[in-house]
N, C-alpha and C positions, 0 to 999 in steps of 0.2 A: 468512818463513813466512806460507805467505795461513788464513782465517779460512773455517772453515763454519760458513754462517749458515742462518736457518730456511727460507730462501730455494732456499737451495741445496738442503735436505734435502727441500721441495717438490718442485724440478726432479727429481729422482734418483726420488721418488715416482711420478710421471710419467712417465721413461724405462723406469722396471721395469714399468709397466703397459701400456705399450709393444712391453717384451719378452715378457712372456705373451700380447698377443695374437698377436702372430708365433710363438709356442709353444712357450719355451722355459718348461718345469715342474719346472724343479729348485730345491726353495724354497732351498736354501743356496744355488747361485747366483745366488738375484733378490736374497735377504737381502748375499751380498757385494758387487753390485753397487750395492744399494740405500747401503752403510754407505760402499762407496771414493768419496770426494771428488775425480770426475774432473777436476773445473776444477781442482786442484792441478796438474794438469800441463800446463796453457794459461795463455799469459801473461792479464791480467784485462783486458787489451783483446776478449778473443774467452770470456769467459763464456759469453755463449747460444750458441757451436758448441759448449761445455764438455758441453751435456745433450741433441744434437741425437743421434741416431740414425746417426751418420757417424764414417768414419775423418777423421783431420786430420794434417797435415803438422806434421813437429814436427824438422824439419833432419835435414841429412846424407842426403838423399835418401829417410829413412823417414817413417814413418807413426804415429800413435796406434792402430790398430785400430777400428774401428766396432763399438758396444756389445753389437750384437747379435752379432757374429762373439765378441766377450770370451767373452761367455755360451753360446753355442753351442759350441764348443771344449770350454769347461769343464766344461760337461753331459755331455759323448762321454767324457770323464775316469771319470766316474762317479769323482768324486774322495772320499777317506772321510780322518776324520780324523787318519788315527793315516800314511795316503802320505805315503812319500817321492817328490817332485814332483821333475825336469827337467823346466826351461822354457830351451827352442832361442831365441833371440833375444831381450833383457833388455827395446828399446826404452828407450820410456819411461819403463816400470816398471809401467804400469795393470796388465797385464796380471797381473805378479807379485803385485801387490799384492790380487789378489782372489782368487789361488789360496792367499795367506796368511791371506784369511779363513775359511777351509778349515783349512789343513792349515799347521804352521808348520815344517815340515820342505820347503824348496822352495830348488833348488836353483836358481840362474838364469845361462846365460852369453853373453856380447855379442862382437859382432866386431868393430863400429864402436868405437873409444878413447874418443873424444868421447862418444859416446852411452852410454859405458860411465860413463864419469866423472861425469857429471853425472846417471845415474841413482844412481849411490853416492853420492853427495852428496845426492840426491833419500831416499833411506832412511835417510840417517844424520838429514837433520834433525827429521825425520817419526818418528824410532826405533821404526824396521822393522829386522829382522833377518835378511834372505834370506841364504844363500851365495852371494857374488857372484863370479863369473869372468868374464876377458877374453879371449880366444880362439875357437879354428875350433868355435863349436857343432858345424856338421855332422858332425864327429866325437863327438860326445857329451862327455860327463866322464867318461870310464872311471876315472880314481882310486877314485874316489866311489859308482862304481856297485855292486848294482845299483839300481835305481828300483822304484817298482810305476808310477807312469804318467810319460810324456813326453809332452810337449805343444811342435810346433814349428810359430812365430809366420810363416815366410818360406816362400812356395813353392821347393818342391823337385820336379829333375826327375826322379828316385823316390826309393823308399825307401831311405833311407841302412842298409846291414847294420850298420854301428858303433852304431846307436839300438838295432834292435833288437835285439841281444845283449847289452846293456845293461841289457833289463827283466827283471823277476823272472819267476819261473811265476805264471802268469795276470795279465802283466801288462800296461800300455793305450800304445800308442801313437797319438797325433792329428798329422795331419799332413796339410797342403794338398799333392798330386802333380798336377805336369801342365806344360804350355806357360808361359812367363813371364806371356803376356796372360788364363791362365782356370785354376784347380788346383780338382781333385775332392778333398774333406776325406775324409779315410780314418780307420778307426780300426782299428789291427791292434791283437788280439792274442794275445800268447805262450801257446799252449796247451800245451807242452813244448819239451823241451831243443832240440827244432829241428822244433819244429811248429808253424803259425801260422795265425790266422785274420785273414780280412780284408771290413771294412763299411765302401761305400760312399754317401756324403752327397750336399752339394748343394755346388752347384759356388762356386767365391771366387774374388776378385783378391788374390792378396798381393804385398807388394816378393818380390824372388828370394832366397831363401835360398843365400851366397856361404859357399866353402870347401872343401875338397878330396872331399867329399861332396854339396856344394851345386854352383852355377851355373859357379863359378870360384876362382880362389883369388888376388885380390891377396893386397900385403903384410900382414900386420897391423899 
């Protein structure tokens, strides 16, 4: 279990001031960003990329997210605290873990095993308590459903319908759509039982969101 120190809670001061001036204004997102201890999920050789303004590679061919994409996503949420959250791709965990400073109803599921593993191990030690799943996000969690918002981490080459059928009335979907090398962030949403609206953002690189709704469908 690594240590935050007043060091760390400096850097994080720094990155949030960061994100406001790139213009992200949602004080509970600078506050949850401000509070998640990002270097927790970098080994303590690479500390100072921990508070850098960058996505980082974190095996299995994914990514950490770059802080300001965390923040930006999660502002489009217009997240409140009493949402029920799907979050499409677990990672790391960063990303769950600052929609937990929000809302403690967040549902989270992964595709990668390994990456799935050791983010469950990553909450248990830390006791965090997201719903965790291992399976095709791109299909959503219908068990479970429905949501008030979904938030999905991996470009998709559109909108998966299994998401959106999934949300309540009036409810958010965010979601990188586009080409593997560039996705327009979208945020539909559910105005009725099969009406929908849809705002378009600023353009992102994500890994490809994989599964029979996503890119492709290996095995799991």
């Amino acid at each position: 279990m690594q240590t935050d120190l007043y060091k760390h809670k400096g850097m994080r001061r720094a990155l949030v001031k960061q994100l406001r001036d790139k213009g992200i204004r949602d004080e509970r997102v600078l506050a949850a960003i401000e509070t998640v201890p990002r270097h927790f999920f970098f080994d303590k050789a690479f500390l100072e990329q921990a508070y850098q303004d960058k996505a980082f590679p974190i095996g299995e061919g994914q990514t950490i997210s770059q802080p300001y994409t965390v923040a930006f996503q999660t502002e489009l949420l217009r997240l409140q605290p009493t949402d029920k959250v799907l979050e499409i791709g677990t990672g790391s965990g960063y990303q769950c873990c600052v929609l937990l400073q929000i809302t403690p109803k967040v549902y989270t599921i992964e595709y990668n095993k390994p990456l799935y593993n050791k983010a469950v191990k990553f909450f248990r030690t830390y006791g965090l308590f997201p719903h965790t799943f291992h399976g095709d996000g791109s299909l959503g969690l219908p068990a479970h459903a429905p949501y008030d918002k979904i938030i999905v981490t991996a470009g998709a080459p559109g909108v998966p319908k299994t998401l959106v059928s999934q949300l309540t009335i009036g409810g958010i979907l965010v979601i990188p759509v586009g080409g593997e090398s560039s996705q327009k962030m979208l945020r539909i949403t559910r105005t009725g039982e099969n009406e929908f609206s849809q705002e378009a953002f600023s353009d992102f690189k994500f890994v490809p969101l994989l599964g029979k709704s996503g890119w492709d469908n290996p095995a799991l």
